[in-house]
VMD Tcl script that draws the C-alpha trace (Angstrom):
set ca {
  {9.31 15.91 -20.48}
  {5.37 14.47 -19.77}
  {5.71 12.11 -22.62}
  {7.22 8.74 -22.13}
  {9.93 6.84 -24.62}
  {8.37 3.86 -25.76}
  {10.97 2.89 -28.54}
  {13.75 2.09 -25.58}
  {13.82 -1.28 -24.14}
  {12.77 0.43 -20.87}
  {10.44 2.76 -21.16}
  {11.60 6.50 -19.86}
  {10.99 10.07 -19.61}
  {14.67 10.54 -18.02}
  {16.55 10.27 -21.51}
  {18.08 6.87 -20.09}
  {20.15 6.42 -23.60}
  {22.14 9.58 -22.81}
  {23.67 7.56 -19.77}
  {25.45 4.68 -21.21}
  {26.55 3.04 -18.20}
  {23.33 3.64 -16.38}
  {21.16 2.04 -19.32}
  {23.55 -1.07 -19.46}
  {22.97 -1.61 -15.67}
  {19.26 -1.69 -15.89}
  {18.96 -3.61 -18.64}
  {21.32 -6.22 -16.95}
  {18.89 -5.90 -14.02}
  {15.31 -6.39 -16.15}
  {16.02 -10.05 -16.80}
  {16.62 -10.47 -12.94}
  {13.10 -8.86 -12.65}
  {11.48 -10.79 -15.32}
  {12.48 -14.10 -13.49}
  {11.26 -13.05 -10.14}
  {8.30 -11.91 -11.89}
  {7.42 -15.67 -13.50}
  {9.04 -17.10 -10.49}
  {7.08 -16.02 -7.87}
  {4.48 -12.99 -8.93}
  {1.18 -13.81 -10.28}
  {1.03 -17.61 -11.05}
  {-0.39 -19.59 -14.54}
  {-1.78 -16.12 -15.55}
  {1.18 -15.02 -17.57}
  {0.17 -15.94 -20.92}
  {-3.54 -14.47 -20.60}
  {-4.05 -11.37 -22.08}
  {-5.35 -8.96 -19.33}
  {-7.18 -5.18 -20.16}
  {-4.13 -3.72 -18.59}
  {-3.47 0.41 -18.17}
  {-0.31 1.22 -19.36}
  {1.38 5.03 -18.46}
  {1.85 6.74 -21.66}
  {2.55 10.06 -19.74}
  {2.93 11.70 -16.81}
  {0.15 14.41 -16.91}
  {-2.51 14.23 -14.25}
  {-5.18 13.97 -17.35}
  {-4.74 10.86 -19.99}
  {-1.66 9.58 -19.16}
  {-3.50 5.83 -19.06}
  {-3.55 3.83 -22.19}
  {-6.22 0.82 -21.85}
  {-5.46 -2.77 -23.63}
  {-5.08 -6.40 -24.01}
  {-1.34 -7.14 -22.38}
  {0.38 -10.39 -21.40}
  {2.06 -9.53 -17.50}
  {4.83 -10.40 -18.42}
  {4.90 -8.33 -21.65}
  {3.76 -5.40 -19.46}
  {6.21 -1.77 -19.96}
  {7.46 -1.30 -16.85}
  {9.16 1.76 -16.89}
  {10.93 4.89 -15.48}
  {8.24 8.29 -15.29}
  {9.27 11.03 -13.19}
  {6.72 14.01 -12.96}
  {8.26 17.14 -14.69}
  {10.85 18.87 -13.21}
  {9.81 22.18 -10.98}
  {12.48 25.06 -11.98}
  {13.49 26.20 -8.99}
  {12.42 24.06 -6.91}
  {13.11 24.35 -3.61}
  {13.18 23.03 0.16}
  {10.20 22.72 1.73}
  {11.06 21.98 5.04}
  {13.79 21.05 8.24}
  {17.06 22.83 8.39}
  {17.40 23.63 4.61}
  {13.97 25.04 4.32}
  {14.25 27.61 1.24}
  {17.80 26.62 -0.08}
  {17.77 25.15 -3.51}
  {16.91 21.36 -3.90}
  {18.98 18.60 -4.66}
  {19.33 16.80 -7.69}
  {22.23 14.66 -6.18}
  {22.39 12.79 -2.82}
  {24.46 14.97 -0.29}
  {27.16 12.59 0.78}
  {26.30 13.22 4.56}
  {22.86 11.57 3.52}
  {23.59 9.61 1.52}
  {23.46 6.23 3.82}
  {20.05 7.66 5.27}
  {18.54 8.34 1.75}
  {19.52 4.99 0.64}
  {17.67 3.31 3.65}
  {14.18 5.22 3.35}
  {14.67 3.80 -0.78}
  {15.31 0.34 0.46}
  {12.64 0.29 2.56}
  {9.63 1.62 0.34}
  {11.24 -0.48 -2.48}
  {11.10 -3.80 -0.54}
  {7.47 -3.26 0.04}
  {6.64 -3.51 -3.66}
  {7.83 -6.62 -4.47}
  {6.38 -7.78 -1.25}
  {2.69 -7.48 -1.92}
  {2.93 -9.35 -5.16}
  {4.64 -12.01 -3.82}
  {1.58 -11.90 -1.52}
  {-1.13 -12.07 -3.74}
  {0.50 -14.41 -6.21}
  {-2.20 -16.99 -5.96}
  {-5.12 -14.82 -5.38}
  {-5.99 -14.90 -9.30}
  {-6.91 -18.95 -8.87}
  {-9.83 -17.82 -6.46}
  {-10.81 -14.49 -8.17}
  {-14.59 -14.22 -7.69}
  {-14.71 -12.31 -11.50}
  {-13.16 -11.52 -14.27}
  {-13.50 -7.87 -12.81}
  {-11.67 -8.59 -9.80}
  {-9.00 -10.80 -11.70}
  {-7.69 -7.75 -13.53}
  {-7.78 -5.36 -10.38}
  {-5.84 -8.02 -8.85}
  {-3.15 -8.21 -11.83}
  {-3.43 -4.33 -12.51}
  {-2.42 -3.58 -8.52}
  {0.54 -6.16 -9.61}
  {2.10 -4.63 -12.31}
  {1.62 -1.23 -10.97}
  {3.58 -2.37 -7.58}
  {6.14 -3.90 -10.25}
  {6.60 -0.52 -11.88}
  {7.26 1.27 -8.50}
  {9.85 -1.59 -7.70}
  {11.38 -0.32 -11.25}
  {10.84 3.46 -9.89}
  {13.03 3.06 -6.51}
  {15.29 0.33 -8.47}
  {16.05 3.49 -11.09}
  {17.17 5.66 -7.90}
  {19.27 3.35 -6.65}
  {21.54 2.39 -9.84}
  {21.40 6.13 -10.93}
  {22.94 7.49 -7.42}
  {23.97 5.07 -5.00}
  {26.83 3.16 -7.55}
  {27.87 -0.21 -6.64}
  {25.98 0.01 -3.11}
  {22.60 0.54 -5.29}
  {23.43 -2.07 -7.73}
  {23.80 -4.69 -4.55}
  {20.27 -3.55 -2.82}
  {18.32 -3.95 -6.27}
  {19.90 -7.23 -6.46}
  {18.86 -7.59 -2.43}
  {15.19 -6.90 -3.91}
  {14.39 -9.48 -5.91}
  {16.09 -12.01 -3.53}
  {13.85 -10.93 -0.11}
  {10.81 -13.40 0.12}
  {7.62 -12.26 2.15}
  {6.73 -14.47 4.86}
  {10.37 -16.49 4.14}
  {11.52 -17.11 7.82}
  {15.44 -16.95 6.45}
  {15.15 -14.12 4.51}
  {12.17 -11.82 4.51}
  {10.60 -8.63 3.80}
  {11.92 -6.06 5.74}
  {8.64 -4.96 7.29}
  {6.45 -7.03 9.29}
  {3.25 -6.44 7.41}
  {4.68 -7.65 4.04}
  {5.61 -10.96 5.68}
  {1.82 -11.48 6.48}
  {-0.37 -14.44 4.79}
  {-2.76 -12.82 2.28}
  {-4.61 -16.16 1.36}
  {-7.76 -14.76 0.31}
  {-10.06 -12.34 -0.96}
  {-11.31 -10.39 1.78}
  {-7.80 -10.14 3.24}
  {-6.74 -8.67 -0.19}
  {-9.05 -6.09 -0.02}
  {-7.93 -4.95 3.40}
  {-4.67 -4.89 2.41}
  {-5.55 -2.77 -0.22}
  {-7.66 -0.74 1.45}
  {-5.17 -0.51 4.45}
  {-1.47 -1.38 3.65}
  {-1.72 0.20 0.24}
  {-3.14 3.06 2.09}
  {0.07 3.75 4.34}
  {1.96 3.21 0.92}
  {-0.20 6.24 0.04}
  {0.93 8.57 3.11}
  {4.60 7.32 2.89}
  {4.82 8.43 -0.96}
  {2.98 11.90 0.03}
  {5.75 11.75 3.02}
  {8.77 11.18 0.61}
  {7.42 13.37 -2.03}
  {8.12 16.40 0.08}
  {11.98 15.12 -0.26}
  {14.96 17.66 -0.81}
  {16.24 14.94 -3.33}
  {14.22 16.21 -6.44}
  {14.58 12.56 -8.23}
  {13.35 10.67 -4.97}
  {10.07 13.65 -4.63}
  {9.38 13.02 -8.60}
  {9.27 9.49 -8.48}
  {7.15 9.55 -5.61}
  {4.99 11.75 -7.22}
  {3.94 9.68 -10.16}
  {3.62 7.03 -7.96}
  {0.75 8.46 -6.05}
  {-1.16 8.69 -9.33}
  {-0.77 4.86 -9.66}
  {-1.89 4.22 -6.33}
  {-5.04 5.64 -6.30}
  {-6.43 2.85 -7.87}
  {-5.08 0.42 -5.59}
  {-7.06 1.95 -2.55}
  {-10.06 2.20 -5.17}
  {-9.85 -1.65 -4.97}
  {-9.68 -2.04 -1.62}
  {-12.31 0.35 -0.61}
  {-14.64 -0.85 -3.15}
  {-14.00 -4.42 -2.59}
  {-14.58 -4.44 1.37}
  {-17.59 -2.33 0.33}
  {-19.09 -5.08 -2.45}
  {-18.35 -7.57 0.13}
  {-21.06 -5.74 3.02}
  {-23.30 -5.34 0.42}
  {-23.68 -8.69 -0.54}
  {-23.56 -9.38 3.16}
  {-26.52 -6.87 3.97}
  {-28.65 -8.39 0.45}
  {-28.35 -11.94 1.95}
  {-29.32 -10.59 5.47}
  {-32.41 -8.72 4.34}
  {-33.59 -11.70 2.60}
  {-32.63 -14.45 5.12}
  {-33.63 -12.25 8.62}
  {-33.74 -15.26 10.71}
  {-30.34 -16.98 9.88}
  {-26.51 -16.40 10.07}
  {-25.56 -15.05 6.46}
  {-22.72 -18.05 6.59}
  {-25.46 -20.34 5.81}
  {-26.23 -18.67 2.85}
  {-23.04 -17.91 1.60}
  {-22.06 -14.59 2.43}
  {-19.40 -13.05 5.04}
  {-20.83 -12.10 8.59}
  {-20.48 -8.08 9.11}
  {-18.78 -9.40 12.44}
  {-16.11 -11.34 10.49}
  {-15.56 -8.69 8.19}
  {-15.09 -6.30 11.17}
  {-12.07 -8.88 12.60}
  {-10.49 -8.71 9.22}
  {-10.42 -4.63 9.45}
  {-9.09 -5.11 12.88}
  {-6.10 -7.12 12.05}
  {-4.88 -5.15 9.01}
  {-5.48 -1.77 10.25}
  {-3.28 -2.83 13.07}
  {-0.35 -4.48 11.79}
  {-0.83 -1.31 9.19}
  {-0.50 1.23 11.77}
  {2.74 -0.75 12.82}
  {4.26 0.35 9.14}
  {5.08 4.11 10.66}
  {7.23 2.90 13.33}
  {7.62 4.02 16.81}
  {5.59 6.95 18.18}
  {9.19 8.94 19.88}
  {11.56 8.81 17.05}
  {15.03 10.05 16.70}
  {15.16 8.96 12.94}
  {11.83 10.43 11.98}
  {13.53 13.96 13.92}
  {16.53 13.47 11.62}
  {15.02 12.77 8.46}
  {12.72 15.90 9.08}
  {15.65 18.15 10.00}
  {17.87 17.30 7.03}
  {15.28 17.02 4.28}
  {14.62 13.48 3.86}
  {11.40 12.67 4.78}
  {8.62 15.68 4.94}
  {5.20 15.22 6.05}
  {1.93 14.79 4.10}
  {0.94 17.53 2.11}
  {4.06 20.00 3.71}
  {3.16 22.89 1.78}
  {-0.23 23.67 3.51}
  {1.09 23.89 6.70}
  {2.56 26.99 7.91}
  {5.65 25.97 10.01}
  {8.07 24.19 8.15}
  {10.57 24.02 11.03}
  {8.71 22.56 13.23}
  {11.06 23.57 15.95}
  {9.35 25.14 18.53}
  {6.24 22.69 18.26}
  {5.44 19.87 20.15}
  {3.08 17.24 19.93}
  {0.76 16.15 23.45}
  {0.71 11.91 23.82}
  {0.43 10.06 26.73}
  {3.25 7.70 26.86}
  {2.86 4.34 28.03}
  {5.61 3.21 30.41}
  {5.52 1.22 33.62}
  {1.97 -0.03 33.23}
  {0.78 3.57 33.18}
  {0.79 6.50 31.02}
  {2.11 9.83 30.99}
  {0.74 12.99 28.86}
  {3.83 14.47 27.59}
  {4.59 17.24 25.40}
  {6.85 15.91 22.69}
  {9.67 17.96 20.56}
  {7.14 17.88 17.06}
  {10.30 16.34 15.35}
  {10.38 13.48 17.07}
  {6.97 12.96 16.66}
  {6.52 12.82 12.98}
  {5.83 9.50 12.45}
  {2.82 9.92 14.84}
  {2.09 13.08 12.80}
  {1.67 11.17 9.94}
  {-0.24 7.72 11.62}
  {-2.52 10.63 12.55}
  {-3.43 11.57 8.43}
  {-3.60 7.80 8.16}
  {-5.89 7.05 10.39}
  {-8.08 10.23 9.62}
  {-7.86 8.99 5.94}
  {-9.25 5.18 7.13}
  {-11.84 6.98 8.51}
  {-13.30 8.33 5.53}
  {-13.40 4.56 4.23}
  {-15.29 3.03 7.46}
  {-18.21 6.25 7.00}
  {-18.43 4.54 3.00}
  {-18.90 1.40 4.40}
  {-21.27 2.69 7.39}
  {-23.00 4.11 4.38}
  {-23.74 0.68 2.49}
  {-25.28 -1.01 5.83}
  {-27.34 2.21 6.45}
  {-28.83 2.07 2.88}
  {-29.79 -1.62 3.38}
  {-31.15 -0.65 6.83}
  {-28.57 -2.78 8.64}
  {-28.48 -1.94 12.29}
  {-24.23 -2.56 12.42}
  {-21.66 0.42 12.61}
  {-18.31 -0.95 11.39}
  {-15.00 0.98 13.09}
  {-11.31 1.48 13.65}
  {-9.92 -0.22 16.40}
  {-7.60 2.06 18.13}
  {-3.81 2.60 17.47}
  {-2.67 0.71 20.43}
  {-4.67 -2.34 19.60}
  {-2.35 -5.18 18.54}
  {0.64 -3.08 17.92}
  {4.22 -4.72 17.35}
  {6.23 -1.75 17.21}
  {6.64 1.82 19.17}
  {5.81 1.77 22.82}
  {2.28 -0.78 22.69}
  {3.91 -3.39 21.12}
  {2.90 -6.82 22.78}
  {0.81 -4.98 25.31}
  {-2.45 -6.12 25.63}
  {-4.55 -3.09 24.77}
  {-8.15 -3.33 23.54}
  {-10.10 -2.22 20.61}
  {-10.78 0.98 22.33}
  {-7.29 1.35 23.83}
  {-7.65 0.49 27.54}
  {-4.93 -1.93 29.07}
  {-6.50 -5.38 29.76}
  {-5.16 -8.68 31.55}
  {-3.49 -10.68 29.89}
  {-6.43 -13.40 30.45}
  {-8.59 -10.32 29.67}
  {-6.97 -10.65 25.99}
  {-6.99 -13.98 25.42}
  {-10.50 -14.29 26.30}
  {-11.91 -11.54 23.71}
  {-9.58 -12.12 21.11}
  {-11.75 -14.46 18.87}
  {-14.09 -11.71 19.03}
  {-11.33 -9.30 17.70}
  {-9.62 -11.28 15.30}
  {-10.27 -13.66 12.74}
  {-9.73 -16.92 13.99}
  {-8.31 -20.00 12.18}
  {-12.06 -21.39 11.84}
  {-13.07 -17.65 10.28}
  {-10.19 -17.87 8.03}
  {-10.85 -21.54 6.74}
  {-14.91 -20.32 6.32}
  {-13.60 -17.83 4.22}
  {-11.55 -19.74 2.06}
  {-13.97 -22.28 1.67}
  {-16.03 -19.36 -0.27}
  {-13.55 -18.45 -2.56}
  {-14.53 -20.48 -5.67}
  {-13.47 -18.74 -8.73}
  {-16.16 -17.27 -11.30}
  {-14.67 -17.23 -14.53}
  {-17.67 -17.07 -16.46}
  {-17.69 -13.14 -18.15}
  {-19.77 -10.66 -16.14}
  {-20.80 -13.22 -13.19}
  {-19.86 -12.67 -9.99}
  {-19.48 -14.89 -6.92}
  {-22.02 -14.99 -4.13}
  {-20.33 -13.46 -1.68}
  {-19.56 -10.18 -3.36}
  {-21.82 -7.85 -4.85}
  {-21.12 -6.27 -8.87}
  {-19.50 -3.23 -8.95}
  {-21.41 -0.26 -9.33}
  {-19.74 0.77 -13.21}
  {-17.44 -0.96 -15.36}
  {-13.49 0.45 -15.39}
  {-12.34 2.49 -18.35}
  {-16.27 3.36 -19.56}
  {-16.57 -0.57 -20.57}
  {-19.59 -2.38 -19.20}
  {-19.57 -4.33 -15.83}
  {-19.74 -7.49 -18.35}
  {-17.29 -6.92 -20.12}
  {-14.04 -9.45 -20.48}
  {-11.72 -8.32 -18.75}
  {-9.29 -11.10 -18.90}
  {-9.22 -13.16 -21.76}
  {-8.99 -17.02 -20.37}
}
mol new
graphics top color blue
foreach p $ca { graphics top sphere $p radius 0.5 }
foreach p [lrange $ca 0 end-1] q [lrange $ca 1 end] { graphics top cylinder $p $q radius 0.2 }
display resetview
């Protein structure tokens, strides 16, 4: 059904009451969640009332509900999208045989892991953003911040459903696992590097909204292809949420250069520091870092378990059905592996090369967000042309990691490295000038100095408008 069960203690469209034994184990597990929420998500904002969307259905028109919500208070929930009658396999081995609604015991392990693993990375990013509301530079951009947090919440809640519903006691133990994990904890992280990164301020949170968020984006389409009907239908709801998540990022970075190119125009002869804003330059090292440690997120370019999850169903790739071999047998995918200091073009079986497959969408997908940004120096008549560093730049996974490639690819010296990476990355002192410019702005419909307004309101409200009552 599209419409969701608000009178249950968790909100559903699954009819959770009919499953006695399932409810009782999620409702055992939403106190867990609520004190890992107060614990360690957003802090000192939980008893502000925040203009919050809430899903009230799953239909791709109104199925947000706008208001005034305490986080904590927030109705995380279960939504699946609407289940596809004969629905069946899109691709691998069991192309065209009918879907599954339970996990195959000879996947069950490997179903289980690609869960894990796209659950942990919910619970990741809010625990690192949880102090980004004390800097916020506006109201505005306090309740993106908190709406990307609840909305990462409720996809913890979506993988956390799959696991108690069809893994038993083993799914029970890894949504415990999930709300014990710690990003950046060095005894017991986040299972993926990028999720155990610092994001201390502002500018990195739009990045890693703009970036990170955006892999989360071509995983979900990836997983949404899935022979396991519950794992595609969760995924699918998901994507709606995310949208707005890359909205924030993309937006954010873009407000940012802006404000950079305003101060530039009207201050010609002097550093845009001095005055308050972020260097384009600085704001280029920032895009270099996370699109790198991003591109780490699809794993190694040759891989056996991207080749298996394709073959038995798993794990699809983006948008499956607009492809025309489903196979993917007889393809093969041209890279030049890197081995022995050199490189090697080599045709690769197109199974084992799905996760480049799909670093390829991502990176075409970036690309649309660097031509927005291009745009907004153009219009100020900015002579700089932000960019992608290439996928070998910085990697720590697949066959680049801790080579010492450069922003266009090429193998450099070691010394070669060392001596350009302050122009590649932001440094410690870049980092600390950064901070020192995040000064909340609490006052409704100001902004800080470094970032521009946005162009519109959210919701139809005005740009003024309060959208966090402090």
């Amino acid at each position: 059904m599209a419409g969701i069960d608000y009178s249950q203690k968790i909100p559903n469209n699954v009819d959770l009451k009919s499953d006695r034994r399932l409810q009782r184990a999620l409702e055992a597990w939403q106190p867990e969640y609520i004190d890992w929420w107060r614990s360690v998500g957003p802090t000192d904002f939980n008893e502000n009332e925040i203009y919050l969307r809430t899903a009230v259905s799953v239909e791709k028109d109104g199925w947000a509900h706008f208001d005034y919500v305490k986080m904590p208070d927030y109705r995380w929930g279960i939504f699946l999208t609407p289940q596809e009658p004969g629905r069946t396999i899109g691709f691998g081995d069991h192309f065209g045989k009918e879907a599954w609604d339970q996990v195959p015991g000879e996947h069950r392990n490997s179903l289980r892991r690609l869960i894990v693993t796209q659950a942990d990375t919910e619970p990741a990013s809010v625990e690192q953003q949880r102090l980004l509301g004390h800097t916020a530079p506006s109201l505005y951009d306090m309740r993106n911040l908190f709406q990307v947090n609840v909305e990462e919440g409720r996809h913890l809640w979506a993988m956390v459903y799959l696991l108690q519903a069809y893994f038993g006691r083993d799914g029970r133990e890894e949504a415990d696992e999930l709300l014990q994990r710690r990003s950046g904890n060095a005894d017991h992280p986040r299972i993926l590097g990028t999720f155990n990164e610092p994001c201390e301020d502002w500018l990195a949170f739009f990045c890693f909204t703009m970036f990170t968020d955006r892999d989360g984006k071509f995983q979900l389409l990836a997983l949404a292809e899935s022979a396991f009907t519950p794992l595609a239908r969760s995924c699918q709801f998901m994507l709606t949420e995310e949208a707005h998540h890359m909205f924030v990022g993309q937006t954010g970075v873009g407000r940012v250069i802006q404000r950079t190119c305003e101060v530039m125009n009207e201050h010609p002869d002097s550093c845009p520091s001095e005055h308050g804003a972020i260097p384009l330059e600085l704001i280029q090292r920032y895009i270099n870092f996370w699109v790198s440690s991003s591109n780490d997120l699809y794993g190694g370019e040759v891989s056996s378990n991207a080749a298996n999850f394709f073959r038995s169903g798993l794990k699809g790739r983006a948008w499956e059905q607009k492809r025309e071999d489903h196979l993917a047998l007889e393809g093969h995918y041209t890279m030049d592996i890197f081995e022995n200091g050199g490189f090697t073009s080599t045709e690769v079986p197109l199974r084992n090369a799905m996760n480049e497959v799909l670093r390829d969408d991502y990176i075409a997908d970036n690309q649309k967000g660097i031509v927005y940004w291009n745009k907004v120096t153009a219009k100020a008549g900015i002579d700089f042309q932000f960019r992608l560093p290439d996928r070998r730049f910085r990697r720590r996974v697949g066959m680049f990691a801790g080579h010492p490639f450069d922003l266009d690819g090429q193998l450099v010296t070691q010394e070669q490295w060392d001596a350009k990476a302050p122009e590649w990355l932001p440094s410690t002192e870049d980092k600390d000038f950064v901070k020192s410019l995040m000064q909340p702005v609490r006052e409704q419909g100001k902004y800080a100095s470094w970032i521009a307004p946005p162009a519109k309101g959210l919701n139809g409200q005005p740009v003024e408008f309060e959208y966090v009552k402090l």
